[in-house]
LUMDREN-27206 format. One record per residue: residue in one letter; x, y, z of N, C-alpha, C in turn. Coordinates in steps of 0.1 Angstrom, whole numbers, plus 5000, padded with zeros to 4 digits. Atoms other than C-alpha are relative to their C-alpha. Layout:
! LUMDREN-27206
AXYZXYZXYZ;...
//
This chain:
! LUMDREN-27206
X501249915000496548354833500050095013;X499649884992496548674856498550104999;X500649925002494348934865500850105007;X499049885002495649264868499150115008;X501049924995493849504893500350165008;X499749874996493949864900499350095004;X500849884991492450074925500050144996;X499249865002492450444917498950115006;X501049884995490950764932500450134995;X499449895005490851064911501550034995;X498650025007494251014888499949924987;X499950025010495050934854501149905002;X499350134998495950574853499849944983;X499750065016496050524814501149994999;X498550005002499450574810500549825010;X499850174996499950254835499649854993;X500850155007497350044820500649984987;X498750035016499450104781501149955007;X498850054996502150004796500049855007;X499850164996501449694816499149974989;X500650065007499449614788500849954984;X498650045007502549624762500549905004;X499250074994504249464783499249795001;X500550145000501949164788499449924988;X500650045014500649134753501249895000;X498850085002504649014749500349885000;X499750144992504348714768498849874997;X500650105004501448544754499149985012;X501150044991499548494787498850084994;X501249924997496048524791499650105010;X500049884987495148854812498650054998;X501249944997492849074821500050185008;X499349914989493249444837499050075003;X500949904996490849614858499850095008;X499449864996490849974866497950005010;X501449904996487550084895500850135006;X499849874994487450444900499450025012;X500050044985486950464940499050165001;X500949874999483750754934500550115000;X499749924997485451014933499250104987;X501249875004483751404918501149944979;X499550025016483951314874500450164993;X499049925006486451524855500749954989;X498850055012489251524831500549865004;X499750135001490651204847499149884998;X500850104997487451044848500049924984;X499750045016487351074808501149934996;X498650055014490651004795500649845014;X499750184995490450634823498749964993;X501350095004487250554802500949974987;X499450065011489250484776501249925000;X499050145001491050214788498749894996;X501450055009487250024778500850004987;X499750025014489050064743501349914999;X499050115002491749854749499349885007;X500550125001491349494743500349905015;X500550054987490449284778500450075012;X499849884986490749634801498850074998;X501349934991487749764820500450105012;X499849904991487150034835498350055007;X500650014991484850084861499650155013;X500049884993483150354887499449965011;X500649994989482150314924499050105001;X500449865003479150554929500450105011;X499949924990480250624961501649985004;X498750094986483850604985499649905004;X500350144985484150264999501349965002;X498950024994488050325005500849924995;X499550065006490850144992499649824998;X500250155000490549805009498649934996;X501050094999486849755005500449994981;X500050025018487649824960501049884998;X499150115004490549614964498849885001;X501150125000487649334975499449984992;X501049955011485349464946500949934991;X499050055014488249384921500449814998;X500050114999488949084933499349914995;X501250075001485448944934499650004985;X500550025017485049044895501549964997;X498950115003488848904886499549824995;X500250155011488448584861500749885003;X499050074999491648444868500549965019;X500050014987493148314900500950015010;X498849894991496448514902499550124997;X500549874999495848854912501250085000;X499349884999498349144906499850155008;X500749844995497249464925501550065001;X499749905004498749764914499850145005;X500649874996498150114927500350104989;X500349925013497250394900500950075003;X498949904997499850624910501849964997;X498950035003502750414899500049944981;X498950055013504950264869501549915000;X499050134998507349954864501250074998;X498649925002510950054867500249894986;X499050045011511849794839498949944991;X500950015015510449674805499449835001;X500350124999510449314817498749965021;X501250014988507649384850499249854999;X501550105000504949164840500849864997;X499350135008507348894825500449935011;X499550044981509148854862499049935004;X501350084989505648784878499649894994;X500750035007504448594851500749825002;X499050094998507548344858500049925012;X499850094987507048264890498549955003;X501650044999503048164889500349834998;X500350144999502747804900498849985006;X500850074988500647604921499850015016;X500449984987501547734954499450125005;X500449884989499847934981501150075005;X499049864993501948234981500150144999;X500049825007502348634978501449994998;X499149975001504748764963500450154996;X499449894993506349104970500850104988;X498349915015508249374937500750075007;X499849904993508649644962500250124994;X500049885003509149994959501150094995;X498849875003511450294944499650124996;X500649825004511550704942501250034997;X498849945003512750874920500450165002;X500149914989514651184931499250104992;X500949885002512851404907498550015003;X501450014991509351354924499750055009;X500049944981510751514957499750174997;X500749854999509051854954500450045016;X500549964987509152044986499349965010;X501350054996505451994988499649905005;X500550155003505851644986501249935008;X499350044996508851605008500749905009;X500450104988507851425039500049874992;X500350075005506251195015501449864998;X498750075010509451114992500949965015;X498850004994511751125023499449855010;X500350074992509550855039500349884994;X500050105009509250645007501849945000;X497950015001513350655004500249935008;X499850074992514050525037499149925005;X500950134993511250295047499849904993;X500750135012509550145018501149944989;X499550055007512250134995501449965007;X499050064990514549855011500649844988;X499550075008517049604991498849895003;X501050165001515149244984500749935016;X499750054988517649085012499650005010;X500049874993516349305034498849965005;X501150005001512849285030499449825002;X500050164994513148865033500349985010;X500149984985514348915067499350005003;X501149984993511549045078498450034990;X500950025012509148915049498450075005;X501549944996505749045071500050165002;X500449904995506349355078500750094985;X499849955011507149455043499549984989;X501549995010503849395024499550134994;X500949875005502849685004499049954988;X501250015012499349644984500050054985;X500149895014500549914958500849884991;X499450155013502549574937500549875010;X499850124996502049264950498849904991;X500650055009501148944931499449875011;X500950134993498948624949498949914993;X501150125006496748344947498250075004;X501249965000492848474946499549935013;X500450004984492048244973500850055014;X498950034987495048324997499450215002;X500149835001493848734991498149985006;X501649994991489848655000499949925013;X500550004986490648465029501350075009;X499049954986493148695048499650135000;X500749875002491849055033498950025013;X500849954991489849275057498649984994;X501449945008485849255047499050065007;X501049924991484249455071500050144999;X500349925008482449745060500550095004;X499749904996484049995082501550064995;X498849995005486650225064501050015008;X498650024988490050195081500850074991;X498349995009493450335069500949915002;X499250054991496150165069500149855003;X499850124995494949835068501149864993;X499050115003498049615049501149955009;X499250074986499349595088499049894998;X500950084998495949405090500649864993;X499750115014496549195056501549915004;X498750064993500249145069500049895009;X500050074982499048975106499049884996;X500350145008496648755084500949864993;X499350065006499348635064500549905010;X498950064987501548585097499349885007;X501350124989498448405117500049884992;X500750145006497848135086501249964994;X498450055005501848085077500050014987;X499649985014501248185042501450044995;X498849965004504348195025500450154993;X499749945007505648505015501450064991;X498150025009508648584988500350134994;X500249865009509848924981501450014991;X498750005013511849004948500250114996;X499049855000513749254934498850004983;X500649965009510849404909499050125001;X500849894997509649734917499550124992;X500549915007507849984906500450165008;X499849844996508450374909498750065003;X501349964996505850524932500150144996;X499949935007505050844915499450155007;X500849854993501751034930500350045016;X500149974989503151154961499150135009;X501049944991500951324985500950115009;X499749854991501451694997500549935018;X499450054986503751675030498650015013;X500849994992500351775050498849895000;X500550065007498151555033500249865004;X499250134997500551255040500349955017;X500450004987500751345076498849965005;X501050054996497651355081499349835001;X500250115005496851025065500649905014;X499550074993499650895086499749985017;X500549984985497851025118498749855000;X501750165002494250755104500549935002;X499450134999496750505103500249955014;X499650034993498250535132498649915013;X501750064998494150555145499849845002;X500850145005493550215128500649905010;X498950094990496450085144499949965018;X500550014988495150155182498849935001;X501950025001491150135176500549824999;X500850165010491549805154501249885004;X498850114997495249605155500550015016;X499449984988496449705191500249865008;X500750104986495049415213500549854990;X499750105007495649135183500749945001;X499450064996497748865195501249994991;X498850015009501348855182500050124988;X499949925014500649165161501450085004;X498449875000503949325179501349954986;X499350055007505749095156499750094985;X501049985016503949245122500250155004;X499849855001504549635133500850085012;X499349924990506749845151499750085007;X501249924991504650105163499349925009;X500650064986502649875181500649995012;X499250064989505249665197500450125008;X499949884989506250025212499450035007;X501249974999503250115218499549905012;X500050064994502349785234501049965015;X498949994995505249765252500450135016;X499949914985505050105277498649965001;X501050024991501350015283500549895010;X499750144993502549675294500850065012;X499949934990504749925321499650125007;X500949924992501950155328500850164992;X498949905003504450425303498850094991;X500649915012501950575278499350085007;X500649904992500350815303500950135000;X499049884999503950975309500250034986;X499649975012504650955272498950124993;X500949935003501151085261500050195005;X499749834993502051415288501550074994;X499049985005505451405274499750094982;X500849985012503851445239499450124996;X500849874998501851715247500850134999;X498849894997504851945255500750034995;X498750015008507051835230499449994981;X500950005011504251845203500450064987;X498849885011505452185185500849974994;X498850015005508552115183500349864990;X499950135010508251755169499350014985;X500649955012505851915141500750084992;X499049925007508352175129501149934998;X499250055008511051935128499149904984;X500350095011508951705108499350084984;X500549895013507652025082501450054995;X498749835003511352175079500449924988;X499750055020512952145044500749875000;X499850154998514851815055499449935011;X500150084989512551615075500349935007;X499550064985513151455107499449885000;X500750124998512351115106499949935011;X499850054988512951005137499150075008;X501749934992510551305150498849944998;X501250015005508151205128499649845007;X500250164997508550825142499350045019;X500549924984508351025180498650054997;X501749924997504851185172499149924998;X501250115003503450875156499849945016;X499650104989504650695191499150105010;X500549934993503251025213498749984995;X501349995004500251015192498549885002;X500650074998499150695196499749945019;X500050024984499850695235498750135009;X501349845000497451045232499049954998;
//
């Protein structure tokens, strides 16, 4: 038995929900799949996701307002029947025909997450969208081996499957919106030894976000990361930016870095806008930015 839960803001997430719903009819479990729309202004998407309501045990649902990813992931949760949870992000689609069957295989008795991880494909890399794809390529999408190494710091929300209690007690619930928080969700895991297991079952992340758009975002994060995780004991372990980060205050460095930053601003921004992004800039401005 499974519930099946999908965040979405402004996007046409039918196409997902037919499809994992194919897919799980197959198998005989009991399920459940539910879609909240995260308030966003009603349109053509809003219509053609109300008609996931017409398929048999999928709801669909509307916030009236924003309350940001992690507070809807909470929301979903809290209405979820069952007491494995799948979360999904609306912007994707299972690379293979057996998705749901994989997860569905490994549901036992224990307290654990477990991990599909990610893939892009190259026709998605727009220009527009280039930063995005070039981030997704090298960061997120990383063999299974890979990602058990260093099983915490390779949590992503957008397909991971768990136990309903092991997700309401490590989840963020405080009402203030954050970006960025599945470092948080990660350093919970780490703090209460939850087991985590990552497998080779990924989905193709699809809606990538305008190269400015994605920056920006990645600037809130970095935000969340100072304001909120900074100071959190052992979180250098659970993110690399910190530990950096942590690491020159601990010798008094982020003052020079922060003036360093300043100088070298420009130029770190145009590498990271040029037609092959600079990742390594882009890793320098996050590091300047947070020392700013």
């Amino acid at each position: 038995m499974i519930s099946i839960l999908i965040p979405t803001y402004n996007y046409n997430v039918l196409p997902l929900v037919q499809e994992i719903y194919s897919q799980i009819k197959l198998t005989g479990t009991k399920f459940e799949i539910i879609v909240i729309e995260d308030g966003s202004p009603k349109n053509e998407n809003t219509s053609t996701n109300e008609k996931i309501n017409e398929i048999e045990n999928c709801y669909f649902e509307r916030n009236d307002t924003n309350r940001g990813r992690t507070k809807t992931r909470l929301l979903l949760s809290q209405k979820a029947k069952y007491n494995w949870l799948l979360f999904l992000d609306a912007d994707v689609i299972p690379v293979t025909k057996n998705f749901i069957e994989k997860y569905i295989s490994l549901i036992d008795h224990e307290q654990k997450v477990i991990v599909g991880g990610y893939q892009y494909k190259e026709s998605t890399a727009t220009q527009e969208s280039i930063l995005r794809y070039s981030y997704g390529k090298n960061v997120e999408e990383k063999k299974v081996t890979y990602r058990n190494s260093k099983p915490y710091q390779y949590i992503f929300s957008g397909n991971i499957l768990l136990n309903k209690d092991v997700f309401l007690e490590n989840n963020y619930i405080g009402d203030t919106i954050y970006y960025g928080m599945d470092v948080y969700f990660s350093y919970q895991l780490f703090l209460n030894k939850i087991k985590v297991e990552h497998i080779d079952n990924p989905i193709y992340h699809l809606g990538l976000e305008t190269n400015e758009i994605f920056f920006n975002k990645s600037l809130d994060a970095v935000t969340t990361k100072k304001v909120y995780l900074s100071k959190l004991k052992d979180i250098d372990k659970i993110n690399s930016l910190i530990k950096y980060y942590n690491l020159l205050k601990k010798y008094n460095l982020e003052k020079v870095i922060a003036i360093g930053f300043k100088i070298t601003e420009p130029f770190l921004k145009r590498m990271i806008f040029k037609k092959n992004p600079s990742l390594f800039c882009f890793n320098l401005y996050r590091l300047g930015f947070i020392c700013q």
